[in-house]
N, C-alpha and C positions, 0 to 999 in steps of 0.2 A: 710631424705633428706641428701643428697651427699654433702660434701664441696663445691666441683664445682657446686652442683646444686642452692647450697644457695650464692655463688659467680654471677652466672650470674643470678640470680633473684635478688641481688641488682642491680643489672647493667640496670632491667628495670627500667620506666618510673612507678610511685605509679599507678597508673592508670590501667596499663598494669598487675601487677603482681597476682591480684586475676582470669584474664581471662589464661595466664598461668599457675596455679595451676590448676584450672581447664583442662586443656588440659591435662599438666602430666598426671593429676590423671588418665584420661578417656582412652590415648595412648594405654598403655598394652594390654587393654583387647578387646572385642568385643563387640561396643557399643548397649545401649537397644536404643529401638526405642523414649523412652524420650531422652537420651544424642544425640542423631539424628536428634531431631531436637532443642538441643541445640546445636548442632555443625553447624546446618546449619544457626543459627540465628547469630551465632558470623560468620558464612564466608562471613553473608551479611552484618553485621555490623560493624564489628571492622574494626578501621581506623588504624591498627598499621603493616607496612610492614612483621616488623620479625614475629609477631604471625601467619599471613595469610599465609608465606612462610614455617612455620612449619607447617599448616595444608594443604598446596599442598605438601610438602616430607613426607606424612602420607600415604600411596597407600592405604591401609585397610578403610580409610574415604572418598577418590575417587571411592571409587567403591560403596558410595552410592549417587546418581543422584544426590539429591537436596544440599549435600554440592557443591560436585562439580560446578555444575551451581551457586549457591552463589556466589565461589570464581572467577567465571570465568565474573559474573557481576561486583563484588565490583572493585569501582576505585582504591582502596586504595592496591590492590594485585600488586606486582610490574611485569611492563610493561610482559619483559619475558617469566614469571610462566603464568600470562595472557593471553598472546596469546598463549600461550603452548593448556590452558585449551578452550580457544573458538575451537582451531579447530578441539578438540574432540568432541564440542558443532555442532561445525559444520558439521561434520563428520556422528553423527546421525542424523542432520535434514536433513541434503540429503540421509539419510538409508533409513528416512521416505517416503522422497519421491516416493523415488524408489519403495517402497512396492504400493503403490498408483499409478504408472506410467501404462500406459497399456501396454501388453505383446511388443507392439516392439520397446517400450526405454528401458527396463528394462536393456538389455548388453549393450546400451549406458552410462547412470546412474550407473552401478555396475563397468564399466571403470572409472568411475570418483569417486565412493568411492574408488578405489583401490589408486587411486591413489593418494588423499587424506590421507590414511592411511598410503603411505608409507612417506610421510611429516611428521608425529607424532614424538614427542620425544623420545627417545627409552623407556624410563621408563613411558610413559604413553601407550606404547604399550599393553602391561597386561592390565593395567587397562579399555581400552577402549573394548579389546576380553570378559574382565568378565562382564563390563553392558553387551553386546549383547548375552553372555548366559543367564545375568538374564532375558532381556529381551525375550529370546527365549526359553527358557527350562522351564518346568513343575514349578512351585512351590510347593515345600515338606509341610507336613500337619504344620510341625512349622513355615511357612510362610517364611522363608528366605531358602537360598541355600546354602549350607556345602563349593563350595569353594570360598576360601577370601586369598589375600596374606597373608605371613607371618606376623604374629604380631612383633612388635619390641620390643628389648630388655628393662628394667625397668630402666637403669641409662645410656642415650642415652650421644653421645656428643652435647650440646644442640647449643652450639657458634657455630656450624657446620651445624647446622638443621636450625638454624635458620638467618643462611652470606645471605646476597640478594644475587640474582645472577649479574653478567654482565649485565648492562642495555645495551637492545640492540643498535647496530649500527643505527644510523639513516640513510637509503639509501641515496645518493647522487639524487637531483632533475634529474628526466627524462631528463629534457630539458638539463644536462649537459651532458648528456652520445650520444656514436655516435651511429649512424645506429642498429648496431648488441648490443650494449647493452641495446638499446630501445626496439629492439625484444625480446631480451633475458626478459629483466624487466617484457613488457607485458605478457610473457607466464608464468613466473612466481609469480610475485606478489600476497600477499593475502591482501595486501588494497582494500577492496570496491571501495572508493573514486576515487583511483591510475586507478585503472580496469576497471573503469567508462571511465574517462579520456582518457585512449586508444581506447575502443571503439568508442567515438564521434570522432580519430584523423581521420584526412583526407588520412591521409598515409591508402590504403587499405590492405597494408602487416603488418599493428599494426594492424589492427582492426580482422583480421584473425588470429593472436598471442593470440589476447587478448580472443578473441571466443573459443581458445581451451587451456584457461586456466581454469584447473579440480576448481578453486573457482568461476566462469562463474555462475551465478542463474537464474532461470528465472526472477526473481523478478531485478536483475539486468539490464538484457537484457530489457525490458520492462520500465525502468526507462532512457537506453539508448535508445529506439527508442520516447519516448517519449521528449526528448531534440535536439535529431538530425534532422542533415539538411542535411547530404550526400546522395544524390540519392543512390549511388549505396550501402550505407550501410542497405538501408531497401531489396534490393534485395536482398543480400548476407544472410542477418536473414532469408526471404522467401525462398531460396533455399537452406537451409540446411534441413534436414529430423528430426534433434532436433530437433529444432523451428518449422516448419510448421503446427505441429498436436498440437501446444499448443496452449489454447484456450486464455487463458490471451493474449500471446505472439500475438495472430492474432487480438485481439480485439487490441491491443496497434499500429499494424500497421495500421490497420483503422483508428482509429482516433486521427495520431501522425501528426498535422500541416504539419510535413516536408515531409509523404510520397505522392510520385509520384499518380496523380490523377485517372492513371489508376491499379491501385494493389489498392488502397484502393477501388476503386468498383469493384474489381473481388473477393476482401474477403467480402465486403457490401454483395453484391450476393449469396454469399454460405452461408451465416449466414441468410438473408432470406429463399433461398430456405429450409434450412434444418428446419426454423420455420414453414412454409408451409407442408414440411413433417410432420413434429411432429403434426401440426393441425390436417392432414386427408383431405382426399375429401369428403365435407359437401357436397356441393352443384355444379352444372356445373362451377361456377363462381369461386370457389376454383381451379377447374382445367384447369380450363384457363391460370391460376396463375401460378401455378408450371408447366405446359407446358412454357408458356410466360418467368422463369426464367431458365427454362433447357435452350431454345432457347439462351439466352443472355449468359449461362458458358462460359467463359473460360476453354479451353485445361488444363491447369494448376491446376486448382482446382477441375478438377473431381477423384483427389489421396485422398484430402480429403473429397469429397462426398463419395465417395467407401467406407473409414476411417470409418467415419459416419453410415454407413446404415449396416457394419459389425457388427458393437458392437451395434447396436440399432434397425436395420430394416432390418433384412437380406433377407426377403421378398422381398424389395425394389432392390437390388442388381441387378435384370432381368431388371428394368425400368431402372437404370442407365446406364447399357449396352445397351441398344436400344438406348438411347439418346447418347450416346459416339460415337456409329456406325452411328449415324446420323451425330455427329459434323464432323466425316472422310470424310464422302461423299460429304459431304458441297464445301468442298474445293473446290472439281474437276468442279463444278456449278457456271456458272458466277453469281452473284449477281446480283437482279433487281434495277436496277436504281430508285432512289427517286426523287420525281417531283421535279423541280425547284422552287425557290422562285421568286418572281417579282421584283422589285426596291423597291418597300415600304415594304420589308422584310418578307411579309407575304403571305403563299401558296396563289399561284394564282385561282384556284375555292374551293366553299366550299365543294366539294365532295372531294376533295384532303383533307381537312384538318379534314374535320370529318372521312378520312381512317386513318391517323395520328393519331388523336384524342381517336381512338378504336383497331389501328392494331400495333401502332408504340412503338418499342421495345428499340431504342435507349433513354438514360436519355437527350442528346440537343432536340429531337424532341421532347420529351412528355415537357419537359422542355419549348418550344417554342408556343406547344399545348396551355397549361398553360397558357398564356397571349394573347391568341387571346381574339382580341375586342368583338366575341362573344358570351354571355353567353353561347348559349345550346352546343358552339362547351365545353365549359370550363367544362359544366356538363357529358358531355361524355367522355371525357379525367379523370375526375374522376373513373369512369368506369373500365376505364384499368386496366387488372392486370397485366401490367409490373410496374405501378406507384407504387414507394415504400415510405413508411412513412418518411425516410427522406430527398427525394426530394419534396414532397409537404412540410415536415415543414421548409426547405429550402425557399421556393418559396411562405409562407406566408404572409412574413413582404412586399412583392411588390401589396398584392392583394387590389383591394379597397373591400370597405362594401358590395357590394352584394355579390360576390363573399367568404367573408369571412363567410358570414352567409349561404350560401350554404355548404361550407365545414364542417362547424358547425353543420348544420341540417344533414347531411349526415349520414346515417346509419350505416355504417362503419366505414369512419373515425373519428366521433367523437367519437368511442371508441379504437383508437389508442392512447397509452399517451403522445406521440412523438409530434403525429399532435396538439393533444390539448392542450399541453403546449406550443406551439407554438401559437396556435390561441388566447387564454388568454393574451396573451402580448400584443395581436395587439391591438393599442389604440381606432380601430374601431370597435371592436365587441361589442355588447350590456351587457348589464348587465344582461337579462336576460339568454343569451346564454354561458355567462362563467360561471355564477354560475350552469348551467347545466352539463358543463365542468369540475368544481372542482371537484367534486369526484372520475373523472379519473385518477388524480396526486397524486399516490399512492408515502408516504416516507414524508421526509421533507426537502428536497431541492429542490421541484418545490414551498412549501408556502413561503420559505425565499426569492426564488426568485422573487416570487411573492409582497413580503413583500417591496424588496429591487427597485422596478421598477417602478420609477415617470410616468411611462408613462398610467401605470392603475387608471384609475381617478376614480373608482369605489368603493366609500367607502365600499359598501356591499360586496367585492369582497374581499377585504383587510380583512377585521373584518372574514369570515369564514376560508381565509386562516391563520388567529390568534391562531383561536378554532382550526383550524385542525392540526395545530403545534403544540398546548400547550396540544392535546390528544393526537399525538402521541409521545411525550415526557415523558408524563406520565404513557405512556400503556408499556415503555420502559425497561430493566433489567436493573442495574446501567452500566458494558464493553459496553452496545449500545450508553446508555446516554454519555457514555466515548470518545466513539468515535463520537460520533454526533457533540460533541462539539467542537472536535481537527477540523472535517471537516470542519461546520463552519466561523474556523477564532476563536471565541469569539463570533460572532453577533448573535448564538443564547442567549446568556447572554444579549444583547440589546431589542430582541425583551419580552425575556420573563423573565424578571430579579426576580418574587420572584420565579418563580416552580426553577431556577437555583439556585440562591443563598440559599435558603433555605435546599435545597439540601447537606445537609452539609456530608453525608457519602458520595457521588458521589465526590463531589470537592475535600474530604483528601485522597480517592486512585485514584484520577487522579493524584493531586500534589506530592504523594507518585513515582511516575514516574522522574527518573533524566535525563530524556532527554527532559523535555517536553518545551515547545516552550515558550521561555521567555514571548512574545507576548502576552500571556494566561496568565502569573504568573503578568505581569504591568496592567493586565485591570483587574483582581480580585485585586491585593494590591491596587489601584485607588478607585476601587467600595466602599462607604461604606457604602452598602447593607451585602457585606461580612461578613460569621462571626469570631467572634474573635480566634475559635478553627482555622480556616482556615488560618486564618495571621499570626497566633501563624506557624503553619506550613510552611508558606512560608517564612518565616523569616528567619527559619533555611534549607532552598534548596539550595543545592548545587549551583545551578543558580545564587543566591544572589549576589556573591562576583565579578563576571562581570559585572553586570549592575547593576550602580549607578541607573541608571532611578528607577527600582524596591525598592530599598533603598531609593528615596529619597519618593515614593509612601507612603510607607511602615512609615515612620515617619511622614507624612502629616495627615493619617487617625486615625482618633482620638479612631477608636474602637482597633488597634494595641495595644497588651499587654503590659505594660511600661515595663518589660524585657525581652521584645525581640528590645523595641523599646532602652532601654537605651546597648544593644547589638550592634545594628546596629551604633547607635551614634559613638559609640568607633571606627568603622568601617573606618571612613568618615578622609579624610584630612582636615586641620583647614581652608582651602578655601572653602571647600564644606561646613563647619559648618558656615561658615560666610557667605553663600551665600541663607542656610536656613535660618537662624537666618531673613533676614529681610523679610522672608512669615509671613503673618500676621498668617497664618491656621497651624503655627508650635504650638504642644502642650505645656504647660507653662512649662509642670516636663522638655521636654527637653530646656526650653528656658533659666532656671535658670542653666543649667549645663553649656549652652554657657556662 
């Protein structure tokens, strides 16, 4: 070792200097797949700025994925090098996508990698072209590929390798900037958060910046129609050629509170008819159906039934055109007048309303159908195949008890899940009719909901949707059980506290997670069900040091490890320790330290 190398290895931190040597040593050469994934284990964990910044000015260690992504999660990388590295990270997850897009986003999506790449740092430029040959070129029989940037020399300057960079500038808030820098900001911005923001603004020339800025997601966009309230901002998503053929993206405007009532039932519409397609023609009664929803299309939506029937039913393609030529000719044809109603609101003979009742295509008429005072009209309105599963489960919570138990008996719809989740709720259905019902609420958020609704006074009703919760919890991989539980809230931990708690490799790589929702980390340190391997670990989450709540959790419960718990102690300002001190449920080891 060098003068100056042994100069600036006193200069680190004792802590610091054996992951250093380490580094040294490994830099020169061309790491084996063990130092690989010790390099990747220190770019997830070390908290020390200058070591991570020496291991992002390493290009030879970038060019293997999983450091890279390490350093591009670790908080501890500074801001900068950070963002430098997500939007390499970025960069391939929209590669990905693109490979996944069907043929006519592909030049939309490959305009938006380009242009994403040209944003890159320059010195991460290399690095990001060699993953995409690794990723695309053959692999040689030695498992790795011959090219790697140049390796670096043996006695680097290290005070140089490892200067932080210029923390970046923090942008000046939107709200201070005028007109043209607001546009300017929206097209270019890569905060999520920021890009968010512009899209919900009511300025519809931000929201058109903000759409054709190349960091734009669908997962974004979908997060913004589900918060919006500007009419014309869900058109604008529906009339782009991106967005209309994304299924997520169309499921998000259907059932976004704020879209316009007529676009969410002409995308409702094409999402049944193409269920209907996929079904087949079983029966006359099936195609009655899909005649009965061609009739209702919308002009606008037969791009994406065409879309449709291309990639999955090309067969079908002749029936869409006959129907298309039919919606042309429509035009030119006055429409037939529909009867009048009377004063007391309800078609004037019953031969009018049982036409309604079997011919009527609009959702207000069958809608209207649906509450005639008389049964058999009610049962023939059933009938219809324009009725769609979620206008009846709409239109259950008004129905009294005969009528609910006719839908229940029903042969069809009570094998809708839609419908029967819906009828389950109603406080009028019998007991024997919903337990008939239960099996059709496949998952486990119709039993919590179930679980969750005073209005089911059906203890046997309660206790199967228990079992069917607590089997399919069980029947689970641990990423489902993960996620089940973020979905949740916490409250499946309420209903079924030992399969959860017990659980104890499920709880340490959820909590393994540093974003996860404090929410979940104060009702696990509260519980003391929890085990002490699991508080041991929350004790030490990054989470901790924001919320007191969780801290004061966390010293209340008495199965907490006493150091982790005399950790946190230390934590606390002497108001907070005096304000524990008079909980009676404070443990005695910390009560003698107050």
């Amino acid at each position: 070792m060098t003068e100056g190398e042994s100069a600036f290895l006193e200069s680190l931190p004792e802590p610091e200097r054996i992951h250093f040597r380490h580094l040294a040593m490994v830099r020169p050469q061309l790491p084996s797949d063990g130092q690989i994934r010790m390099l990747e284990g220190l770019a997830r964990s070390l908290a020390s700025p200058r070591l991570l910044t020496l291991m992002a000015r390493t290009p030879h260690w970038l060019a293997h994925w999983p450091i890279l992504l390490g350093l591009a999660e670790n908080e501890a990388t500074p801001e900068a090098i950070r963002r430098d590295l997500e939007m390499v990270v970025s960069l391939f997850d929209q590669m990905r996508e693109m490979d996944r897009a069907p043929a006519v986003e592909k030049t939309e999506r490959s305009e938006s990698v380009k242009a994403l790449y040209s944003q890159l740092n320059a010195g991460l430029k290399p690095v990001a072209k060699l993953l995409a040959k690794h990723l695309a070129k053959t692999i040689s029989a030695t498992g790795t590929t011959q090219e790697l940037p140049p390796l670096p020399p043996e006695h680097p300057d290290w005070e140089a390798l490892t200067a932080l960079p210029e923390a970046l500038p923090h942008p000046p808030p939107a709200g201070g900037l005028d007109r043209v820098g607001r546009l300017t900001r929206a097209s270019h911005t890569a905060q999520p958060e920021e890009l968010l923001l512009f899209l919900l603004d009511s300025d519809p020339d931000l929201r058109q910046a903000a759409l054709q800025n190349p960091l734009v997601s669908e997962e974004l966009v979908c997060r913004a129609l589900v918060q919006g309230g500007e009419t014309t901002f869900f058109e604008e998503v529906y009339a782009e050629a991106r967005w209309y053929f994304r299924e997520s993206v169309r499921v998000s405007l259907r059932d976004s509170p704020g879209c316009p009532a007529d676009l969410s039932r002409r995308i409702g519409l094409s999402q049944h008819l193409v269920a209907a397609l996929e079904e087949g023609s079983r029966d006359r009664g099936s195609l009655r159906r899909i005649t009965s929803l061609f009739n209702q299309l919308d002009e606008s939506e037969y791009q994406f039934i065409t879309y449709w029937a291309k990639r999955q039913s090309p067969h079908l393609l002749r029936v869409v055109k006959y129907f298309y030529d039919r919606l042309q000719r429509q035009y030119s044809v006055p429409s037939s007048s529909l009867p009048e109603r009377g004063d007391d609101g309800r078609w004037t003979t019953m031969e009018e309303r049982v036409f309604l009742a079997t011919r009527g295509t609009q959702e207000e008429q069958i809608s209207q159908v649906l509450k005639d005072p008389d049964l058999q009209v009610f049962r023939l309105a059933l009938e219809n195949p324009a009725l769609t599963s979620r206008l009846l489960a709409s239109t259950i919570s008004s129905l009294d008890q005969k009528r609910v138990e006719a839908v229940a008996a029903h042969a069809a719809w009570s094998e809708d899940p839609v419908v029967a989740e819906a009828l389950v709720h109603h406080p009028l259905l019998s007991e024997a009719s919903a337990l008939r019902l239960l099996p059709r609420l496949l998952g486990m958020k119709p039993s919590i909901e179930i679980l969750r609704d005073a209005r089911i006074l059906h203890l046997e009703v309660k206790r199967r949707a228990l079992e069917n919760l607590r089997t399919s919890y069980l029947d689970m991989d641990i990423p489902s059980r993960i996620a089940a539980f973020r979905a949740s809230g916490g409250e499946l931990m309420r209903h079924l506290p030992q399969e959860v708690l017990q659980d104890e490799e499920t709880l340490r790589r959820m909590i393994a997670d540093r974003q996860l929702d404090p929410g979940i980390l104060l009702s696990l340190a509260r519980n003391k069900l929890t085990p002490r391997a699991v508080l041991e670990r929350i004790a030490g989450h990054p989470v901790l040091m924001a919320h007191a709540a969780i801290m004061t959790e966390l010293l209340l419960n008495p199965k907490t490890p006493r150091e982790a718990s005399v950790r946190i102690w230390g934590l606390l300002s002497e108001a907070e320790q005096q304000q524990l001190l008079r909980s009676p449920h404070l443990p005695s080891a910390l009560r003698s330290m107050g």
